[in-house]
Each structure stands twice: as C-alpha cells, then as structure tokens.
N, C-alpha and C positions, 0 to 999 in steps of 0.2 A: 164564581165558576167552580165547578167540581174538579178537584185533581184530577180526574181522567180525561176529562175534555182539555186541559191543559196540558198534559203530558200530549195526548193526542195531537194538538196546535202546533207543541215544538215537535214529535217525530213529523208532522206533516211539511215542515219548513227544511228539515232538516233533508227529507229524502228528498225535498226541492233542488236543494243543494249537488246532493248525491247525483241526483240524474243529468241536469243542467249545469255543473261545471266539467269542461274537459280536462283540465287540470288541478288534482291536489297538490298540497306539500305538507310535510309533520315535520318537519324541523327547518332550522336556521340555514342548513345546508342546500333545502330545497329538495331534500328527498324526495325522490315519485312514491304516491299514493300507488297501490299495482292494484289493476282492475278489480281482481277478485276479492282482495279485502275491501274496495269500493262496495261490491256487492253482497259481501257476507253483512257490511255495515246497512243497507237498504234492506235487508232482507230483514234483519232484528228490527229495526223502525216501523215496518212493513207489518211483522206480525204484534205491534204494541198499536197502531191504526188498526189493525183489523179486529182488537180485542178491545178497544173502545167503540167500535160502530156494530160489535155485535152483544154490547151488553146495555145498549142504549133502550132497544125494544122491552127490557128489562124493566124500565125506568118511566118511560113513557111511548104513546101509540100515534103519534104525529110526527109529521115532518120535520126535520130541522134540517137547515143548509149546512152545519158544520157536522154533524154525526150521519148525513145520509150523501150528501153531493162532493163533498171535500173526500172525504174517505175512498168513495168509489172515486172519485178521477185519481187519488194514489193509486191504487191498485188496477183499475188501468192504467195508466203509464208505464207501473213495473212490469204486468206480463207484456207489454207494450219491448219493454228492457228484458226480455227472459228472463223471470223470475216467477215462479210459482203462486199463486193467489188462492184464498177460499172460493172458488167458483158461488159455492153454494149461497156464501155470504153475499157475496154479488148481486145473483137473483134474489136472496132475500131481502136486499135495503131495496131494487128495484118496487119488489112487491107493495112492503111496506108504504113506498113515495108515491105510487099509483094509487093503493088503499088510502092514502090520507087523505088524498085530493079528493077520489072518488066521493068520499062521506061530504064533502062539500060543493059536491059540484052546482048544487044552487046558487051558492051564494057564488060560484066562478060564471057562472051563467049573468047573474045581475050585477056581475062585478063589486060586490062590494062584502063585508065579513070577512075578510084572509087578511091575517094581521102579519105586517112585510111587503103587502100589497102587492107592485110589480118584484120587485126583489126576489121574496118567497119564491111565486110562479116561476119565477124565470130562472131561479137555482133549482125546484122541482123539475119542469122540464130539461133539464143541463143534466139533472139523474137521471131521468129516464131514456133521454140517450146514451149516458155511457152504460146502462142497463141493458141494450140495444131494444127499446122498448119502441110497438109501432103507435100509427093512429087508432084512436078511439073514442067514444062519447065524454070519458075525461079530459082527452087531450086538446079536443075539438072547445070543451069547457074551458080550460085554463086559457086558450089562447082568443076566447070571446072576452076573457076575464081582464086580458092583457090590450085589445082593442079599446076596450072601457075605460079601464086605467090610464093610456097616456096621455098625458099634458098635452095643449094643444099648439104648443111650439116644439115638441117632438120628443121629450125627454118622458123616461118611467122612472116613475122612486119610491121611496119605501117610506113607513111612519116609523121604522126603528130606527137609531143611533148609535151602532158597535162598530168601532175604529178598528179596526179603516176597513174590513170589508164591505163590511154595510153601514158604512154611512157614506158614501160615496154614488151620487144618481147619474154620475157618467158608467161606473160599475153596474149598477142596473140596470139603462138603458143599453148598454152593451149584451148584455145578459140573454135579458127579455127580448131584445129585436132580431138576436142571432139565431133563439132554440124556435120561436116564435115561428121565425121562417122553415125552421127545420123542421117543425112539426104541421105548419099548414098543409091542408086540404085543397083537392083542386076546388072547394065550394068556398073557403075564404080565400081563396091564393092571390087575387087583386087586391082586395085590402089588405092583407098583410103583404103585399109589397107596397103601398102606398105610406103603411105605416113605418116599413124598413125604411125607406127612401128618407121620411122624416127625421126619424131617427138619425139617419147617418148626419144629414144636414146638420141637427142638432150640434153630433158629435164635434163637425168640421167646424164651427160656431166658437164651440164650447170654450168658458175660460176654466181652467183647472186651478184647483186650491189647494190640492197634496198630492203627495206623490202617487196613491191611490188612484186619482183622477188621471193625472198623466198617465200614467201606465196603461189603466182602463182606456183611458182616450184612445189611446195608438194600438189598442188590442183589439176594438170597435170598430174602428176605421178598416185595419186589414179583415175582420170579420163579413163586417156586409160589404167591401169590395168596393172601399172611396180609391180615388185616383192615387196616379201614385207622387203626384206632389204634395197631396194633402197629407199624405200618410209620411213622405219625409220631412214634412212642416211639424207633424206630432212628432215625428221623430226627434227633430232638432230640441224640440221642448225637452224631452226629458233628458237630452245629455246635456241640456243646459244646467240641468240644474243637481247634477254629478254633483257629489262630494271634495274634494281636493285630497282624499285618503283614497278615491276612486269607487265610493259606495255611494247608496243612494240610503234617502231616509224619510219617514213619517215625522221625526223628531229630531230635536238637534245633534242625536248621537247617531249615527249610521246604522240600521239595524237590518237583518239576513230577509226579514219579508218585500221590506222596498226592494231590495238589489236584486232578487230572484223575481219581481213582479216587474221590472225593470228589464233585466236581463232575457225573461219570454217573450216581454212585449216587444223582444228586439230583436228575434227571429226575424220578424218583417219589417224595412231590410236588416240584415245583417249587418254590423258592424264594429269595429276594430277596438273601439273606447270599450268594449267589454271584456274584452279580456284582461 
C-alpha cells in the first residue's frame, strides 16, 4: 500500500474519532478537549483526505472504494459538522465514480467482469449518493448488476479479501441492499424490494465471525428497517463481545476502527456501554 493511501486510512479513522466521541481528555487529570481545538484537529485530517483523494486521478482512472467512497463520506460528514470542504473535489470523485462504472456498464448489465463484484457496486453507489447523484442508464446498470450477483439465500459478496472492510459479506450485503434500494426505479422497485427483504433475512440469520461482521450486521439491520427486536438481538452481540478495557477489536489488541465501527453501529439504539 502506498504511503498515502495509508496516511489517508489513519486521518480517516482518526476524524471518526473527532466527530463521534462526545468527550476527549489530554491528560491524566481529565482535561476537556474545547470544541474548537476538536475542530481545528478535523480540519488538518480533513485537508490530508482530501489531498489523498485528489491525487488519486493522478494515478489511475477507475473506481476505488477507499480513494473515492471513504474520502467523500469524510467530508460529508464534516460539512455535515460545519466545516468547510473542496466542494469541487466532491463533484469531481462523484464524476469520476459515475465515469468508471459508465465504461462498464455491459458487463453491470450481464453481471459479471467487476472485480469486488457486489462490494465494488454497492461502495460505487454509497459515492454516488453522497455525490447526491440521481438515476440513470448507469445506475439502472449497476443495480441489474446487483440483482445478478446475489446468492440465493440472500447475502452479496466480493472475490477480494482486505481486512476487515472488504472481506466481510455481511459488509456488503449491507452495502449493496441499502444503496440498491436507494437507487431503484419504479421499473425495478418490486424486485429490488424482494431482494432487500432477502437480504435483511439474511442479515437476521447471520452468524458473524469479526467484529466487522457484528457491526456491519446491526448497521444492516437498522438500514433496511428489521424489527426492533432483531435489531437489539444484533445489538446485544456486539456489546457481548466488548473488550474489558471497554474497546472493541479486529484483533487481540483493541484497535480505533472496531470501537468507532461499533460505536456507529450503535446509534441504533443507543446505548450507555459506549461511553
């Protein structure tokens, strides 16, 4: 992996942080963090993401979920948080995410040739909403692509294998069934509810095998709108499986991506073990 897409990785975790903890501290006494040095600190992070997702086009002319879908949902979020954004960059990685698919929309039409398979698709569509991008003959494309591709017990998954985002097929089935829906047409709108429907079932089924999956799971669930026992059933899983330092983890040591993948997916519902 290139320095910059790593550096990129940790400012992206890091303004995870910044935005979704209510409370800091810098020292032993518990000093308060004061909002605006909160902000001045998201704002530096902020413009080191936005100078890794704009010298990616540099590099290469296709899709990638971590230099085109990661980056933009940072920076919405922050103007999201008042904070100032490249606008233009914005609409530029939209552009780009439309153009990639575009050059392939055959092979999204016969479903097959998109290497990432459901994953890819369904992290390109997740860009082109937070692009606020509408319907079109691409979009129409990716999500015939996405009909094709799932399994026929409900779940979408990918032929990559990069920890933990993508390799995770509760993460993608979550993904794909959510933007899927958001981008359906009233010409596919019964099948892709037939296919959402599956999926959730899926979801509700599902055994999880990292933290990844857990989080995904209960992030899925409140997505396509399972009950809400099922949703405090996912819920109960991942605080099962808390730290006793009170962090979550991928690995035996506690690390900032579990506990923040954790910590969102725990907006629905809300609750006390997080703070």
């Amino acid at each position: 992996m290139k320095t910059s897409a790593v550096r990129s990785g940790s400012c992206l975790l890091s303004l995870a942080a910044l935005f979704f903890t209510p409370a800091l501290t810098i020292s032993a006494q518990d000093k308060p963090l004061g909002s605006e040095r909160i902000r001045q600190g998201a704002a530096a992070g902020l413009r080191v993401i936005e100078k890794s997702a704009a010298s990616y086009p540099d590099q290469r002319t296709c899709f990638s979920c971590h230099h085109q879908t990661l980056p933009m949902q940072a920076m919405v979020v922050a103007r999201q948080h008042g904070l100032t954004i490249n606008d233009a960059l914005l609409q530029s990685q939209t552009t780009l995410t439309h153009d990639s698919f575009k050059a392939r929309i055959m092979n999204l039409k016969q479903g097959t040739g998109i290497g990432g398979r459901s994953m890819t698709v369904g992290f390109g569509l997740w860009a082109l909403s937070l692009g606020g991008g509408g319907t079109d003959e691409t979009t129409s494309a990716m999500i015939s692509f996405l009909l094709k591709d799932q399994e026929a017990d409900g779940h979408f998954s990918s032929n990559l294998s990069r920890p933990p985002l993508e390799d995770s097929i509760v993460t993608s089935t979550t993904i794909a069934a959510y933007y899927m829906q958001k981008f359906a047409t009233a010409e596919k709108k019964g099948e892709v509810e037939r296919s959402v429907q599956t999926a959730r079932e899926w979801l509700i089924q599902a055994q999880p095998k990292s933290q990844e999956d857990r989080n995904s799971r209960l992030w899925g669930l409140h997505l396509l709108d399972a009950s809400k026992r099922d949703m405090e059933n996912a819920r109960e899983v991942v605080l099962q499986s808390q730290r006793a330092d009170g962090g979550w983890s991928q690995l035996p040591l506690t690390d900032i991506l579990a506990i923040n993948g954790a910590r969102i997916g725990h907006k629905y519902p809300n609750s006390s073990a997080f703070n």
